[in-house]
Each structure stands twice: as structure tokens, then as C-alpha cells.
Phi, psi and omega in degrees: 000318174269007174279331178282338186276340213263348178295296201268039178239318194284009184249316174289330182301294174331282204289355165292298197259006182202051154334307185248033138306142180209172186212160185235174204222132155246100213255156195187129147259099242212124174263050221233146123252130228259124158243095185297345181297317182252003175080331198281163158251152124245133190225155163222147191251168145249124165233141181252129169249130189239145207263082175246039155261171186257028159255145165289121191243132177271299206253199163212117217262127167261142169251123187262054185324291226277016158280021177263341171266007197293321172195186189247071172218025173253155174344279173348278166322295165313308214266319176301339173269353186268328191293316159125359170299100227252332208290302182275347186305310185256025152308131163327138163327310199289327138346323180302170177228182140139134165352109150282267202275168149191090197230142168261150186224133167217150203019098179009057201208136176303135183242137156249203223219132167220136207295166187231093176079075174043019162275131191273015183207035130224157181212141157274126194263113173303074194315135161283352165194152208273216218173097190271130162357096191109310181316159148232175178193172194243151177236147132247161127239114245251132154174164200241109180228135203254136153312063183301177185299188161257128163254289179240239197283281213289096169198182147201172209209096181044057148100043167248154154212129176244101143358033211248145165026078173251335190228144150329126204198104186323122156316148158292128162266070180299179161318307180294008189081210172282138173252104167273169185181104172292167187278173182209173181266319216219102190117145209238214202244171180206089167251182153268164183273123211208170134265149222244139163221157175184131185244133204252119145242132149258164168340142179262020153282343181245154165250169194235131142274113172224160154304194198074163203238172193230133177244007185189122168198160219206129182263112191281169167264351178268066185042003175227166245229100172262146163234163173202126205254120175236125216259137161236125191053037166254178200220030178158131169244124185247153163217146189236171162206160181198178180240024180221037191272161181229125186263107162250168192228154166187166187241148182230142177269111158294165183308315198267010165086027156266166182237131160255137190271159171217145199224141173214138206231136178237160162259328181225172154298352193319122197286345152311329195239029160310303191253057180280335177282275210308325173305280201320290262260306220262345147316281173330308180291337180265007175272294185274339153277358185248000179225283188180127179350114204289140167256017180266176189274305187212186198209145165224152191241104171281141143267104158270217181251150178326151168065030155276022188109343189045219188265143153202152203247168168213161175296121184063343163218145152255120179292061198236149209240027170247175208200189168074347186227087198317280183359306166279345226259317171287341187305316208251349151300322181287308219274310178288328172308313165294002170290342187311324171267322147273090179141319153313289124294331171257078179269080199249168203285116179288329164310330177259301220233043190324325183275031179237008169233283225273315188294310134329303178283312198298334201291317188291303185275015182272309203295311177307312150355272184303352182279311197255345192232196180242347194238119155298164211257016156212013162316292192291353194274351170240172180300149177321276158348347159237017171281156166228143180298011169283175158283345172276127163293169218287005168269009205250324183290331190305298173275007172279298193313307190307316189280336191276346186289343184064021186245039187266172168238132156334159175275156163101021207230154181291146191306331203252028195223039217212073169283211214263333166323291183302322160323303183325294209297292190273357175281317210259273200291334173268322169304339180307267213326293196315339190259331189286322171289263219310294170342308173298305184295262328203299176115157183315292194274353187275316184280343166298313206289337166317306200279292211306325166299275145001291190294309163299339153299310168228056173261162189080349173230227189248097142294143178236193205301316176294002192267317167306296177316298177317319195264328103046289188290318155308345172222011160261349194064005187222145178305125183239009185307340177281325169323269202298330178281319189259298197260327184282025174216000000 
């Protein structure tokens, strides 16, 4: 009863003192087909936008991320050579990746297109007619995108190909007006939310792993294997395929009696990933008891091949491309999956506020460790003999050393303004610590009941940094300006 009152006082509170929240809603219909012979794709999307803002909007800003591989005068490019990260900066042209075609139609009329500060992957789409407060309208669009080898989350590697930030895709439109963004290795995303139906066809030798739940699917007489997959109230669809994946399934039940199937699709034998069904199980379940029931039908766990991006989530599936190690191949199976919730659902810009997803969670899978192993999860990765008899783990010693060092950077500050230590540090480990220290000061249960709070306010929609604090404050009673304000900012 008082987790409920204390619900409906944060409900009145929203809607009373935050009126002009909005969120805007986007639909996606979807076409692609994979040509494993040239690496390449084509696809056409219908999307429907929907306006629940109170402006009347003329364009709309799209992100062509995978123009993000094209040559080296994209974002992209830059943070990898500042990064020291040298592989695509001297890539072949043919190496490359990135939209040959693309064009938009609104009301059956050519829109144009304009690049948004010299970025080749974002653009502004010109409306043929302007989109008033409440309306919706359909955009279609047509492209053609060549696959590069892997630099980051998009590539493929010997009869693998994983899909990521692949189609055109509307900036979120906020309070704050647009957020446009190029892509980057090291800052994540921001979408809106939506549903997704799409149909993947590939070669009838490859299987396909995506978001999504799969409702249909057909081996053709033209050699190839259609699917069609549909997502409800996600903010991103990813998908991977190969021609050598090995599928094991299993279901795990939740506390509130829903059941999620679960999938885990290897490339290889590596012995680190025997028990990869049993990781995906036991997340899911320490997740949705430790936040809130995962909601979705099902989760999938991809292994890919080295240099692939290292772990990353999407909605219902996760990508990850490390091995050699059980231990590890679980921290970051439990750590991506837990993106579902921080960041899936609790969606918030991750490019700006990055430690309110990546920190939070690690705080949560630093905790699933400890529940399953006796050994920190990168402990065991140096020699005995450089270890210390402490109690702090060595990413815990790590980010202790960087802050007496004065050479940490803040949480809250934009992804790209971050080098790659520090990303690690103020994005991961120090909002981990710092929420695992608020916890202690707070007690177990007022901070469970904190997050649990938190989560039935705003999942699902774009919580920002005051929001977390407001519901914090409101059901701990105490003042957190030092928390949020003194020590993460």
C-alpha cells in the first residue's frame, strides 16, 4: 500500500508539474533484403510519425548511421583516429561502408534532403506539407547500403552479417526540440518509440536472429528464406544472420507467471559459451526480480566474431563478440541484456547522459556477480602476483586511481567529449560505485523501492537526469542534491 501511494503522489506530481511532457510515436514497416554475394543491402521502409508534440513540425531530421563508414570525414571516423584506433582511418575505399542509394517520399512527392552540419548521416527531410500537433503522415523510403568488414556494431565476417543502426530513422523530438546525432563507437543512442513489423529476406542457407518475435517464415523457390518479424513498443531494431549459426532454445518463467522464450544462436564451439542458455536465463530472471518483470516475449543472445562491436544491446536481442573466458562471456551476457531495461525501457539519451543506462546497469550486473561468482569479473583476467588482498575490485581500484589522479572526467557531460578511459570510468564504474554508496546510505529496501518507483514512472518513455532525482527524493524523503549534484556531476 505505500509503494502505491507513494506511486500515485509521483503520478500527480508528473502530470500536474510536467504538463508538457511528450513523446512522439513512430511505426515502421519494413522490407530488406541481404545480397551476401556484393556485401550489401536493400530495403524500403513505410514510416508512420506520429506528432504528439504541441509544434507544428515542416522537416524532420533522419539518421543514415551507416554513412557513418563512408570516408574519413565522418564523426565516426575522427573519434576513432583521436581514440587511436587507426583500422578504418587507412581502410580501402572498397572497405568501406555506407547508403549508395536513398531517397524519401512524402505524400507521394520527392522530399528533399539536406545534410545537418556536414554530417553524412544525419539529414533533414523537407515535408511536402507541414504535420500539425496530433497529426500523423507516412514518409516512405527506398536504400541501398554497402556492408563494410567490422570497424564497429555494423559489419560482417566470414558468412556472418549483424544489421545494426541499418535504416533510416527519425531524431527524437523533445521538450528540448531535436536531437540529431552522428554515429560514434564510443556514445550510444537516442530513439523514439515504436512498432516495428519487417521482413528479412536472406540466402536459404542463412538463419536470421532480430528483435522481435518471428511470425512467419518461407524458404522460396527463389533460393531465399523470407521472415517476418513484429516488435511492439521498442525504439530500435537490430538483426544478424549467418550460415553457420547453432540454435539452442529454452523458456524461463517469470515471478508474475509470464513465460519468455529464450534463444541463443553460436558460431563457434568456444567453450567459454557452453553455458550461454543458462547466462540469458539467469539475467532475465535477476533483472525482472530486481527492477520489473522483462516484458517482452522473448530475448536473444547472438555470439559474434571477434572485433565485432564487443557487447551490445538492442531491444530483445544482444550482440556479443567476447569468448575465452565463462565468467566473462556471463558479466556481459547479464550486463547486455540489462540494457532492456536500463535503456530499452528506461530510455534515456544515452549520448548526453550516458551513466543513467551504462552506470545503473553496471551497478545492477556488478551485483549479478556477485550473486553467482566469488571472483570479480576481471579479476581473474591478470596475473596472481598483481593482484592485491583487497577487497575492491580491480575496476573499482581502477577508477579510485584515475579520480586521486585528478584525471577522471564527469558523469553527464556528452559522449564524444570522453576519452576512451574515461568513458569506461564515468559512463560504468563510477556511477556503478556511486549508486552501490547511495544504496548503502539509503538502506536496501528504500532503494529497491526507489528503482521500482522510478521504473513503473517511466518506462517506456525519455526519463532525463532530474527525473531519476525527483523520484529518488520523493520516496527516500531526503534531499540527494549531494548525490546527484556534488558527487556524480
Amino acid at each position: 500500500m505505500k509503494i502505491l501511494l507513494l506511486l500515485f503522489g509521483l503520478f500527480i506530481w508528473n502530470n500536474c508539474l510536467c504538463q508538457e511532457y511528450f513523446q512522439q510515436q513512430v511505426d515502421y514497416k519494413m522490407k530488406v533484403t541481404l545480397d551476401t554475394f556484393n556485401n550489401k543491402y536493400t530495403g524500403q521502409a513505410e514510416i508512420l510519425y506520429t506528432n504528439n508534440s504541441p509544434d507544428q513540425l515542416s522537416e524532420i531530421y533522419f539518421h543514415l548511421w551507416a554513412n557513418a563508414y563512408k570516408d574519413n570525414t565522418t564523426a565516426f571516423a575522427n573519434q576513432q583516429l583521436r581514440t587511436g584506433n587507426k583500422k578504418f582511418w587507412y581502410a580501402k575505399q572498397e572497405d568501406r561502408g555506407g547508403y549508395q542509394q536513398v531517397s524519401f517520399q512524402h505524400n507521394n512527392n520527392h522530399c528533399e534532403i539536406a545534410n545537418y552540419q556536414n554530417n553524412q548521416d544525419v539529414v533533414i527531410i523537407k515535408l511536402n506539407k507541414p504535420l500539425k500537433p496530433g497529426e500523423k503522415t507516412t514518409i516512405n523510403c527506398d536504400f541501398t547500403v554497402k556492408i563494410p568488414p567490422f570497424y564497429s556494431r555494423m559489419g560482417y565476417d566470414k558468412g556472418f552479417y549483424q544489421i545494426t543502426q541499418w535504416y533510416p530513422k527519425p531524431a527524437v523530438y523533445d521538450l528540448e526540440g531535436w536531437h540529431p546525432m552522428p554515429y560514434l563507437d564510443l556514445g550510444e543512442f537516442y530513439s523514439e518509440f515504436g512498432n516495428y513489423t519487417v521482413e528479412i529476406n536472406v540466402p536459404q542457407e542463412y538463419i536470421v536472429a532480430s528483435t522481435g518475435e518471428s511470425k512467419n517464415t518461407i524458404v522460396g523457390g527463389d533460393g531465399y528464406r523470407k521472415s517476418i518479424y513484429s516488435a511492439v513498443n521498442v525504439h530500435d531494431f537490430a538483426w544478424t544472420a549467418s550460415d553457420h549459426f547453432k540454435v539452442d532454445y529454452a523458456e524461463v518463467s517469470l515471478r508474475n507467471g509470464d513465460k519468455v522464450k529464450l534463444y541463443t544462436y553460436l558460431i563457434n564451439d568456444d567453450p567459454a559459451w557452453e553455458k550461454a542458455s543458462i547466462y540469458l536465463k539467469n539475467a532475465i530472471q535477476f533483472y525482472s526480480d530486481e527492477v520489473a518483470p522483462y516484458p517482452y516475449p522473448q530475448a536473444t543472445v547472438v555470439q559474434s566474431p571477434d572485433g565485432a562491436g564487443g557487447g551490445m544491446e538492442y531491444p530483445m536481442l544482444t550482440t556479443i563478440d567476447v569468448g575465452n573466458n565463462a565468467q566473462l562471456v556471463d558479466h556481459v551476457i547479464a550486463h547486455e541484456v540489462g540494457h532492456n531495461w536500463f535503456y530499452g525501457i528506461l530510455a534515456t539519451n544515452e549520448r548526453e547522459q550516458a551513466w543513467m543506462d551504462e552506470g545503473m546497469n553496471s551497478y545492477y550486473d556488478h551485483k549479478y556477480n556477485e550473486k553467482y561468482y566469488k571472483s570479480n569479473t576481471y579479476d581473474n583476467q591478470i596475473p596472481k602476483f598483481l593482484q592485491s588482498n583487497e577487497e575492491e575490485s580491480l575496476l573499482e581500484v581502477a577508477t579510485v586511481f584515475q579520480c586521486k589522479r585528478c584525471r577522471n572526467q564527469t558523469c553527464g557531460i556528452n559522449s564524444d567529449e570522453y576519452n576512451a578511459v574515461n568513458y569506461g570510468i564515468s559512463a560504468y564504474e563510477f556511477p556503478a560505485m556511486s549508486f552501490k554508496y547511495l544504496n548503502a546510505y539509503l538502506g536496501q529496501t528504500t532503494f529497491d523501492n526507489c528503482i521500482k518507483a522510478y521504473y513503473e514512472l517511466w518506462s517506456f518513455k525519455h526519463p532525463q537526469p532530474q527525473d531519476l532525482q525527483q523520484v529518488f527524493e520523493s520516496v527516500s524523503k531526503e534531499d540527494l542534491n549531494w548525490f546527484f549534484d556534488g558527487l556524480l556531476f
